[in-house]
LUMFI-780649 format. One record per residue (C-alpha): residue number from 1; residue in three letters; x, y, z. Coordinates in steps of 0.2 Angstrom, whole numbers, plus 5000, padded with zeros to 4 digits. Layout:
- NUM;ALA;X;Y;Z
...
// end
This chain:
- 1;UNK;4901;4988;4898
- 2;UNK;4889;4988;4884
- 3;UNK;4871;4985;4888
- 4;UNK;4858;4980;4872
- 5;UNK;4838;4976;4872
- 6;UNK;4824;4982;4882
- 7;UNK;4823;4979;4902
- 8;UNK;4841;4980;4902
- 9;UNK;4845;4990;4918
- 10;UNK;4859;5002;4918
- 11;UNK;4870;4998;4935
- 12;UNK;4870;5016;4943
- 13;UNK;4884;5024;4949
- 14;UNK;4887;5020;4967
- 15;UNK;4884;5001;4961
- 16;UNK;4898;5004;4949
- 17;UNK;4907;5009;4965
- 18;UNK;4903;4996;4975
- 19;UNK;4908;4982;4963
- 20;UNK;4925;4989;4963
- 21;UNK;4928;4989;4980
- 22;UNK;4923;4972;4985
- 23;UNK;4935;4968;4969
- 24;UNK;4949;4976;4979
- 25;UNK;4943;4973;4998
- 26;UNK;4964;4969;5000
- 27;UNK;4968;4987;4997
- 28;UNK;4955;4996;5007
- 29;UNK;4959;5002;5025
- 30;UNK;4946;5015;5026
- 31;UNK;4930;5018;5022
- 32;UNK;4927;5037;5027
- 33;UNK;4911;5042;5035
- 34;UNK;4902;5028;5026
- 35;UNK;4889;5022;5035
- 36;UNK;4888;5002;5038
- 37;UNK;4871;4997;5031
- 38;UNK;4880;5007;5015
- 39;UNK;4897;4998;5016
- 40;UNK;4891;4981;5023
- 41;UNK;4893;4968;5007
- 42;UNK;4911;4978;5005
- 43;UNK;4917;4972;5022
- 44;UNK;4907;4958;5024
- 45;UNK;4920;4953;5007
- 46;UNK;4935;4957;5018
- 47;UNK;4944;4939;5023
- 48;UNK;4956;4946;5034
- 49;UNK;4952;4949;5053
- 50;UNK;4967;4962;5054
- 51;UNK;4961;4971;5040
- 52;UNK;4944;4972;5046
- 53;UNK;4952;4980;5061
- 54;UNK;4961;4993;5054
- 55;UNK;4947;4998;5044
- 56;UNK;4938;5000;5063
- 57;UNK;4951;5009;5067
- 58;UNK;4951;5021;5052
- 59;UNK;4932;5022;5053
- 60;UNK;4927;5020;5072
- 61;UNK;4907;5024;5068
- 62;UNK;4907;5005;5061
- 63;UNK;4912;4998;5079
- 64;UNK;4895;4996;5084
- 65;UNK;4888;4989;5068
- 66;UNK;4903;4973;5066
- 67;UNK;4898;4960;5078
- 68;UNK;4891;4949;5063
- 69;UNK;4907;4952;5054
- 70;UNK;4917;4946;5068
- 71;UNK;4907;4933;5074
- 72;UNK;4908;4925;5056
- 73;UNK;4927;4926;5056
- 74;UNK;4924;4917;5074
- 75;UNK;4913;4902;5065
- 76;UNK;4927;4901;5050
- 77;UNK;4945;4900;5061
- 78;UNK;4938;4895;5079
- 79;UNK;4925;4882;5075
- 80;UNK;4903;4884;5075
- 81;UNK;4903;4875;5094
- 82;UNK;4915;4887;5097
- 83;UNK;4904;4904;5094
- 84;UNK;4887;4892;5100
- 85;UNK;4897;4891;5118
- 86;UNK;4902;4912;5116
- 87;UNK;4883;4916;5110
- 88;UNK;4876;4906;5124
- 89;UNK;4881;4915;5140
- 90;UNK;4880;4902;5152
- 91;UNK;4895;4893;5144
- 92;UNK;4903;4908;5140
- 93;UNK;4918;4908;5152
- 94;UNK;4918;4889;5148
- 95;UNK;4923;4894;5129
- 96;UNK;4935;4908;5133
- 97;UNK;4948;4896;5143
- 98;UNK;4942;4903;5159
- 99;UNK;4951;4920;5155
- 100;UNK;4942;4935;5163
- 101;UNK;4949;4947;5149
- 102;UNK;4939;4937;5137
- 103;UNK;4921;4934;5146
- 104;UNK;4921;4955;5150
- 105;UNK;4924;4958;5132
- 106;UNK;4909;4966;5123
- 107;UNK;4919;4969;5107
- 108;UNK;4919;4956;5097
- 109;UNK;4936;4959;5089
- 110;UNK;4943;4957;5106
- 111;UNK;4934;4943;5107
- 112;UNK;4942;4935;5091
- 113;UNK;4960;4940;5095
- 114;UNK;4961;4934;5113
- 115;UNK;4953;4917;5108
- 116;UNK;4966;4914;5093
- 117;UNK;4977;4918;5104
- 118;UNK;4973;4905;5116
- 119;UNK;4972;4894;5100
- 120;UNK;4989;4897;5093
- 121;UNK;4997;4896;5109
- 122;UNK;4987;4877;5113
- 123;UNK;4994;4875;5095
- 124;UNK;5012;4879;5098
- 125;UNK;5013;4870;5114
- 126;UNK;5004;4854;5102
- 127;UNK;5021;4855;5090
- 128;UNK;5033;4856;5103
- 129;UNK;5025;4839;5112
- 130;UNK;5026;4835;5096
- 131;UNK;5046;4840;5092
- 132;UNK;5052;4834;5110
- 133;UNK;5040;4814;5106
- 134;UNK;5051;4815;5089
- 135;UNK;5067;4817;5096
- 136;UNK;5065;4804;5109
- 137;UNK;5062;4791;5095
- 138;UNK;5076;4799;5085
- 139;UNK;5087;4795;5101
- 140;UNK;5080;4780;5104
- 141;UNK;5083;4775;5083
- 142;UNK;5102;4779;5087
- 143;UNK;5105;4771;5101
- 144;UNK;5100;4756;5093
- 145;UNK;5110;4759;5077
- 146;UNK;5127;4749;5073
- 147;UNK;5142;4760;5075
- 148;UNK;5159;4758;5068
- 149;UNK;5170;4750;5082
- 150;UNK;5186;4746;5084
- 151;UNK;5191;4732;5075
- 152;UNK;5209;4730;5072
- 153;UNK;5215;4728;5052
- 154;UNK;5225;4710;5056
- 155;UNK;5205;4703;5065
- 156;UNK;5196;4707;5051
- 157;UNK;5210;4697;5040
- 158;UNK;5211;4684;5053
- 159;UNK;5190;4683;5052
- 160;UNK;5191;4682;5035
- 161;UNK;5204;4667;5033
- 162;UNK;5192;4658;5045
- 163;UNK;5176;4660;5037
- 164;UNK;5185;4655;5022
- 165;UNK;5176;4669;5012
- 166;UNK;5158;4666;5015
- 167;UNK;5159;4682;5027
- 168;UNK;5154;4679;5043
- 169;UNK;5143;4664;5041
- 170;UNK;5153;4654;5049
- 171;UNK;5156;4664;5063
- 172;UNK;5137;4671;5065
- 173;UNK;5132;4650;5061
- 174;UNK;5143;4643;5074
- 175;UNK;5151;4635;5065
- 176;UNK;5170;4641;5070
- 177;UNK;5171;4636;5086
- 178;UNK;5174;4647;5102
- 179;UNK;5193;4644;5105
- 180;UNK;5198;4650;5086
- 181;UNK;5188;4666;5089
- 182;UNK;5199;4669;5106
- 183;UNK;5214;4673;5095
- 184;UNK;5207;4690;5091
- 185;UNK;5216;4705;5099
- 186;UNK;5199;4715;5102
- 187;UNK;5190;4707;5116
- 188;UNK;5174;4717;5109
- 189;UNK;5175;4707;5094
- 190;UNK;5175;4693;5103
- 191;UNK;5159;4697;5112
- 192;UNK;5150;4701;5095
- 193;UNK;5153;4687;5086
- 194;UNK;5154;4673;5098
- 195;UNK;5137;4664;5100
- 196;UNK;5133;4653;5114
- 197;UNK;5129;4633;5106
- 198;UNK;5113;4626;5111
// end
């Protein structure tokens, strides 16, 4: 960097520092003895909850210091009414699904993890609703789809000397009369193509 003209500020070392690492927030699992207040616009860059817990994990002296972290991953994946119900305690339980693990929490990492678990599982029991409601109207398609039947070469020959090539009009109009179809050795044929005259 190249810094030119007067009341240009020279970015100090640890600033230097500080821009890399929220340049690679992806890549850091451990922060040292760091304290938060020092560390805080680093992690407050991290966008992935299970990174953020591994860096807990690495550094436990940030623990204490995260709730804001976690609360905003709560707003961004579970929802603002969903962290209003969680801050107000009253509707706390409310929130959580009625699980007691959750309203005893005072971590708020466990927080997160239990509730988008109990999202990903309503989510999952959403698609397979959703899978089983499809396969009823695919089975409900097929059943009402024409399938090949058994019609014998020497009918549809027969059929077509009748209709006198205008394929099946005659038959599907009425026009060939019920006795002619009778001669037809498959009686299913028969059924199909003979229409009652009104």
């Amino acid at each position: 960097m190249h810094f030119d003209g007067e009341g240009a500020r020279i970015p100090t070392l640890f600033e230097l520092a500080k821009r890399v690492c929220i340049r690679h927030t992806n890549h850091i699992n451990d922060v040292g003895e760091l304290p938060y207040s020092v560390i805080r616009p680093v992690l407050i860059r991290v966008e992935d909850p299970d990174r953020l817990k591994e860096i807990e994990k690495n550094s436990p002296q940030l623990v204490p210091e995260t709730d804001e972290l976690w609360q905003s991953f709560i707003r961004r994946h579970l929802g603002e009414d969903v962290l209003d119900r969680l801050l107000n305690p009253v509707d706390y339980e409310e929130a959580s699904g009625g699980d007691p693990s959750i309203t005893r929490a005072i971590d708020w990492s466990t927080v997160y993890f239990n509730l988008r678990k109990v999202k990903v599982e309503k989510e999952n029991a959403q698609v397979e609703e959703l899978k089983a409601a499809m396969k009823k109207c695919y089975d409900k398609k097929e059943k009402r789809q024409i399938g090949r039947t058994n019609i014998k070469r020497e009918d549809v020959g027969k059929l077509r000397s009748l209709d006198r090539g205008r394929s099946f009009s005659g038959v599907m109009s009425g026009r060939i009369s019920k006795d002619t179809l009778k001669v037809f050795k498959n009686e299913a044929l028969n059924r199909v193509l003979i229409r009652p005259r009104r």
